[in-house]
matplotlib code that plots the C-alpha trace (Angstrom):
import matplotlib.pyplot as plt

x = [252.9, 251.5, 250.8, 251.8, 249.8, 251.6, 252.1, 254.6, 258.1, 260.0, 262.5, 263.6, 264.6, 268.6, 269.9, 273.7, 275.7, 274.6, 274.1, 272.6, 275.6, 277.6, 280.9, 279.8, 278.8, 282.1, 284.1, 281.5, 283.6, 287.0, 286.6, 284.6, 287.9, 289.6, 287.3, 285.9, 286.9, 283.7, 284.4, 285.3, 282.2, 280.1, 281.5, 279.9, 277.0, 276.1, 277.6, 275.3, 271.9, 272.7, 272.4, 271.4, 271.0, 267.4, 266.6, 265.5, 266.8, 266.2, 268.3, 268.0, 270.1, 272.3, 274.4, 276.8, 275.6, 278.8, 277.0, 273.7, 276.0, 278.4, 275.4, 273.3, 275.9, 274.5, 270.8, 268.2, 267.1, 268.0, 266.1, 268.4, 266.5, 268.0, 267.0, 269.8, 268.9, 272.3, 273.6, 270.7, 272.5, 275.6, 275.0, 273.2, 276.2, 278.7, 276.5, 276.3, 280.3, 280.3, 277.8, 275.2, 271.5, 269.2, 269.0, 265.7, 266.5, 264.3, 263.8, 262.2, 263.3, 261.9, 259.1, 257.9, 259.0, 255.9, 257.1, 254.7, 256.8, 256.9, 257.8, 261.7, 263.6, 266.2, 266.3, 269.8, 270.4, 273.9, 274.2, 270.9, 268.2, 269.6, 268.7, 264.8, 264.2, 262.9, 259.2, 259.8, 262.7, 259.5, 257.4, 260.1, 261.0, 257.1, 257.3, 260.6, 259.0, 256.0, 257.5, 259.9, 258.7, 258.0, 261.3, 263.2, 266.4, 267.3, 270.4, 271.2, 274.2, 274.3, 275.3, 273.6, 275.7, 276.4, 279.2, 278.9, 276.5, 277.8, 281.5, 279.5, 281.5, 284.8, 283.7, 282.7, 286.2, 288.2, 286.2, 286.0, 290.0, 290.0, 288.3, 290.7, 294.1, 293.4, 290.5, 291.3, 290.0, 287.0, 285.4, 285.9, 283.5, 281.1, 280.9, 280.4, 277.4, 276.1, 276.3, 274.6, 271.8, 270.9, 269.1, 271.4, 270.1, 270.9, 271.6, 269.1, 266.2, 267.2, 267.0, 263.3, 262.4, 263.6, 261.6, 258.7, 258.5, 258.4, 262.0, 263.8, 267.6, 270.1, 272.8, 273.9, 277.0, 278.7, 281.7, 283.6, 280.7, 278.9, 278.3, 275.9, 275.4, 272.1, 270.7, 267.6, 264.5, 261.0, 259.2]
y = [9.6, 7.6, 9.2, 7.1, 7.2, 9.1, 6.0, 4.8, 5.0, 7.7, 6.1, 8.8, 10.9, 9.4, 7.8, 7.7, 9.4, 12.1, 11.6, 14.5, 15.9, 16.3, 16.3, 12.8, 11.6, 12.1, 10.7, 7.4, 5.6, 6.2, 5.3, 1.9, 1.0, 0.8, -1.6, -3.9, -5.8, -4.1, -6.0, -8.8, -9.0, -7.8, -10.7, -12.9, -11.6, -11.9, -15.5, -16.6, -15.5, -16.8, -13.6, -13.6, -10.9, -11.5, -10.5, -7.8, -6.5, -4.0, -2.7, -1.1, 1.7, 1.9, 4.7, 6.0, 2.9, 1.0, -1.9, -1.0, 0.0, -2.9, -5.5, -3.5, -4.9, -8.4, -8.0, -6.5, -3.5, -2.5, -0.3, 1.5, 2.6, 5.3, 7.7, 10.5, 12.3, 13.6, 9.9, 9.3, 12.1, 10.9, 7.7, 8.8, 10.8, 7.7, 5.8, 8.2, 8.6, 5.0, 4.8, 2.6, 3.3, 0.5, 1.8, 3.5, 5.8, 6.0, 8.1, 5.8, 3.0, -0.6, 1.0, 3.6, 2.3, 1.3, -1.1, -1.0, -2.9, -7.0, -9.3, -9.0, -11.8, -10.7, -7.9, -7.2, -5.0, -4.1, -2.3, -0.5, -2.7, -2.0, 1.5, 0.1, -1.4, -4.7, -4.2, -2.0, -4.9, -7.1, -5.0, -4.7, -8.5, -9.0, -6.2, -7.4, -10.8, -10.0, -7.9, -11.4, -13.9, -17.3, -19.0, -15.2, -14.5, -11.9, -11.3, -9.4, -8.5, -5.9, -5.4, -8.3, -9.4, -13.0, -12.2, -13.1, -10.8, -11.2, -9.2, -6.6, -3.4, -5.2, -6.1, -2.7, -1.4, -3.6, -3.4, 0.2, 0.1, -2.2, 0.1, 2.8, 0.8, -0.3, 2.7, 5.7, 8.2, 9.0, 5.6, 4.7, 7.5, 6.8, 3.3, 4.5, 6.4, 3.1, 1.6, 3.8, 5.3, 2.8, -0.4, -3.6, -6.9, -10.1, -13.0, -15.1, -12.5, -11.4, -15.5, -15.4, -12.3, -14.1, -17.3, -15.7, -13.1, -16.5, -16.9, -20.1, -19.6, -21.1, -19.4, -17.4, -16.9, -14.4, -12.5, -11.2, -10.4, -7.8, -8.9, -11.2, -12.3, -14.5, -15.6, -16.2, -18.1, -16.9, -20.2]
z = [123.0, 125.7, 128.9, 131.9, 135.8, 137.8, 140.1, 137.8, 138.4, 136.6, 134.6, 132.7, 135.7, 135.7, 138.7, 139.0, 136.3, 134.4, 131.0, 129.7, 130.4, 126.9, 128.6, 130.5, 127.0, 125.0, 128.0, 128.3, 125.4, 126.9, 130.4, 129.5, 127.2, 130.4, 132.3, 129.2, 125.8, 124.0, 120.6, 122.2, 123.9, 120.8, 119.5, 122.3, 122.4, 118.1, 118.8, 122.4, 120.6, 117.4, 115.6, 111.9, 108.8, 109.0, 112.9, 114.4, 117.6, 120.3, 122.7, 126.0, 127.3, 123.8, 125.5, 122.6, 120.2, 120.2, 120.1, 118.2, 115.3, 115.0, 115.5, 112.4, 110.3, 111.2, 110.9, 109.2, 111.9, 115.2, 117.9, 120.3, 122.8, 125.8, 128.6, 127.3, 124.6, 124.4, 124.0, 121.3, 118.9, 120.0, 118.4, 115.4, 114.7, 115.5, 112.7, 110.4, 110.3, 110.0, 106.9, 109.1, 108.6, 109.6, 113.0, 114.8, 117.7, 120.6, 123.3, 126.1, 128.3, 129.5, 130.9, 128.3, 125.4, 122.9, 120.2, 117.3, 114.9, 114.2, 117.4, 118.0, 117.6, 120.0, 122.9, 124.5, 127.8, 129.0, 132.4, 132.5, 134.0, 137.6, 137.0, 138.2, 141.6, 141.7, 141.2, 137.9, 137.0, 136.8, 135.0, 132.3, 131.8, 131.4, 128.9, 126.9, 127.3, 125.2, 122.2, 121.6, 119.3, 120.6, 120.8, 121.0, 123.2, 125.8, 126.5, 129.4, 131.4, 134.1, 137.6, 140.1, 143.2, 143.7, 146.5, 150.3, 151.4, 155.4, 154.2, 152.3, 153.3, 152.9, 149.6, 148.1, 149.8, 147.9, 144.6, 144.4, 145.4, 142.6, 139.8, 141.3, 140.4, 136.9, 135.6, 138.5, 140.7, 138.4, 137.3, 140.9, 142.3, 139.2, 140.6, 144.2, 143.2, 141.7, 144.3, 146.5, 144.5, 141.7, 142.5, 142.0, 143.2, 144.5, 142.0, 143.6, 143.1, 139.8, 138.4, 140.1, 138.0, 134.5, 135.7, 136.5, 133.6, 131.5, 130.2, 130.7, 131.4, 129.3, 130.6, 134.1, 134.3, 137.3, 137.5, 139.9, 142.2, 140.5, 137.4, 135.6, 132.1, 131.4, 127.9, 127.8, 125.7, 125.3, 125.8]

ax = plt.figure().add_subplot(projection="3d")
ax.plot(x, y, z, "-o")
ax.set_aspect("equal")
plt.show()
């Protein structure tokens, strides 16, 4: 294993929720039901980057491996890479009840991972690049950037803000009312912490970072104030 300066930023020491936690693991599924369509968006996401039985993808922060394990049916290999090792066997488990096997676990993130296989064709992140402040968010878009193959997507859809940043207080208030109403009292504190401790950016900034990493944007598309979806080209 590569050993990294100790100037780097220590991804693997979790921000936020606690996912080494078992019990945090086993309820992850559940409470995102509540919030999200996750087929439905699956769906979307096999569909925006063109997805084929011949492609090899990579994802980032593959939590249980909901999506890892439905998108192995449409290509020929998938990496899931995560932080938790408790969500890793977690997800092995969830494939191996579901007779999926073309999947390579990894115990790493954007900025430790070390990909020694062929140039990806696609890389997908879902809610885990905001776990790096900006600087690191850099570094890994120049990373992802290089293990794509020339004309490769990245797909990536996480927390960025795109609301008026002058009513910020009154905007958290109401969202975190929001997630209280429809998920409850639980969800709502887990996005609280998010909000406080994690490193979400603006929607201006985090369109910069794609550019300069070397994408080009085909798609940004916000939601709701705190969320972005981009699909991207590797030039």
């Amino acid at each position: 294993m590569k050993i990294h300066p100790k100037w780097q930023f220590n991804e693997m020491n979790q921000v936020g929720v606690d996912y080494t936690d078992i019990s945090e693991v086993e309820a992850y599924d559940s409470r995102m039901t509540k919030l999200r369509n996750i087929p439905k968006e699956i769906e979307e996401i096999i569909n925006l980057v063109g997805l084929t039985n011949d492609h090899v993808l990579l994802e980032y922060g593959t939590g249980t491996g909901e999506f890892a394990i439905a998108v192995a049916k449409h290509c020929s290999k998938v990496y899931a890479v995560d932080i938790s090792s408790a969500m890793l066997d977690f997800a092995k488990q969830k494939a191996q009840n579901r007779g999926i096997s073309n999947i390579e676990y990894c115990h790493a993130e954007f900025l430790t991972y070390q990909h020694s296989g062929e140039p990806l064709d696609v890389v997908v992140s879902q809610l885990a690049l905001h776990h790096l402040p900006d600087f690191w968010k850099m570094i890994a878009l120049i990373r992802i950037y290089s293990m794509l193959k020339k004309g490769g997507k990245f797909y990536l859809r996480d927390t960025v803000y795109s609301f008026d940043i002058n009513n910020y207080e009154g905007y958290f208030d109401t969202w975190l009312n929001g997630i209280k109403q429809i998920a409850g009292e639980e969800l709502a504190k887990d996005t609280e912490i998010a909000i406080r401790d994690e490193f979400s950016t603006y929607d201006w900034i985090m369109e910069e970072l794609i550019r300069r990493a070397g994408f080009e944007i085909e798609k940004a598309n916000y939601h709701q104030g705190f969320l972005a979806v981009y699909v991207c080209t590797k030039r």
